[in-house]
N, C-alpha and C positions, 0 to 999 in steps of 0.2 A: 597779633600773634597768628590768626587764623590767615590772615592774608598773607603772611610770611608762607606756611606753610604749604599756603594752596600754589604761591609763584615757587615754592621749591619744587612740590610735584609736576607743576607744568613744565619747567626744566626741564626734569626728568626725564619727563614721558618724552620730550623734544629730543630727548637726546640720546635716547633707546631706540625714537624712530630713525634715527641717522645713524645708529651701531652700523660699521664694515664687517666686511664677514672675514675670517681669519686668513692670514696668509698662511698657506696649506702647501709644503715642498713633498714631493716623492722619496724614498727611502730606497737603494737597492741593496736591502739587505734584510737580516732578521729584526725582529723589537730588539733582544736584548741587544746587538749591535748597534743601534739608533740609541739605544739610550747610553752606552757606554760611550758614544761617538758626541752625544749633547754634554753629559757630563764634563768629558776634558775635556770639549770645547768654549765650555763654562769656566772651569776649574783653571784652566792653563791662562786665562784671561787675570789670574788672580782675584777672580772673583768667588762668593762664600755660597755655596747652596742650603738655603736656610731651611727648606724643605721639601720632600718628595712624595705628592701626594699620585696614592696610587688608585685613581678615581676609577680606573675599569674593574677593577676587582671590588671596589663601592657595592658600583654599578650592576656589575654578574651577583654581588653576595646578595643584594637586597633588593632585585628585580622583581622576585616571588612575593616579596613584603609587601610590595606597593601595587600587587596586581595586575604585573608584566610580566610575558614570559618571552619579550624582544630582545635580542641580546646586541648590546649595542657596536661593542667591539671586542676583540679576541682579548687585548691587551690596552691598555693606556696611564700613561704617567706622565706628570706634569711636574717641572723644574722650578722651583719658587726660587728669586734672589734677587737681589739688587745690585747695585754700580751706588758706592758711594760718590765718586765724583761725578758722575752724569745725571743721578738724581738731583743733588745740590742743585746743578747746572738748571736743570729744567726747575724745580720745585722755587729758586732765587728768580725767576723768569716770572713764575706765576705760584705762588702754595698751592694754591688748589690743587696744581697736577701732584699731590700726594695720595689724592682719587687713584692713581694710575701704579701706586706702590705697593705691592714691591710687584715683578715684572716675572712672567712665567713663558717657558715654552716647555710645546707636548711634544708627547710622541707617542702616536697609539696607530694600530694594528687594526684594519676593519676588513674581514672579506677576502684575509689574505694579503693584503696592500698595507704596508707599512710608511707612515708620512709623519712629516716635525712641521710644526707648526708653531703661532704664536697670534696674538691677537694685534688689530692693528688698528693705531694711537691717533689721538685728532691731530691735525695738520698746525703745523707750528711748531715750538721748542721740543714735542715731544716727538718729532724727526730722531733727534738724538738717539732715542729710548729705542726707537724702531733699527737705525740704521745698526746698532751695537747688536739686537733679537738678529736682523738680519746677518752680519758676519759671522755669529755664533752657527745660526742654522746654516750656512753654507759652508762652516768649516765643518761642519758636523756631516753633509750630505756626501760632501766633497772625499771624504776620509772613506 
């Protein structure tokens, strides 16, 4: 058991050192625009937005709590949802990429500079996952 546990942390650690850094698009417009513009560009896909986590405001409420007084961004909110058919797609390829569920894109506000963004997936079946993040966030910058 203990050897299980130690090749699962080693895993791990292998694979937080190989984490990409986010694909980060520019926004010419306001937050609340960027985020109306993620929204149906989510929505209109027929896809469900399961939740809208409003991590900057987290962030500004309980900065003082934690003995910070850096303010990380004006705004930021992140889109939680899934693609039932392209999860399938990928999770029948491999289960494990249920690690990768369900799939989010941001959109926050830093310095004045508004950008969407999303995180970006290991190479392989979860191409899928990325390519669908991708058209969302170009239909959304595009608009």
């Amino acid at each position: 058991m203990k050897q299980t546990i130690l090749a699962i942390s080693l895993g791990l650690a292998g694979a937080a050192a190989h984490a990409e850094d986010p694909i980060v698009v520019p926004f010419d417009g306001s937050f609340d625009d960027a985020t109306f513009a993620v929204e149906s560009a989510i929505v209109d896909r027929g896809l469900v937005i399961d939740y809208v986590s409003h991590v900057g405001d987290m962030l500004n409420r309980t900065g003082t709590d934690v003995g910070s007084d850096t303010k990380l961004f004006d705004a930021a909110d992140i889109f939680i949802f899934c693609s039932a058919v392209i999860s399938r797609e990928v999770m029948e390829a491999d289960p494990m990429n249920i690690a990768h569920c369900p799939y989010g894109i941001f959109v926050a506000e830093r310095e004045g500079a508004v950008m969407v963004g999303y995180r970006d997936y290991p190479e392989g079946e979860m191409a899928k996952v990325e390519d669908l993040l991708q058209s969302i966030v170009a239909e959304a910058v595009e608009n």
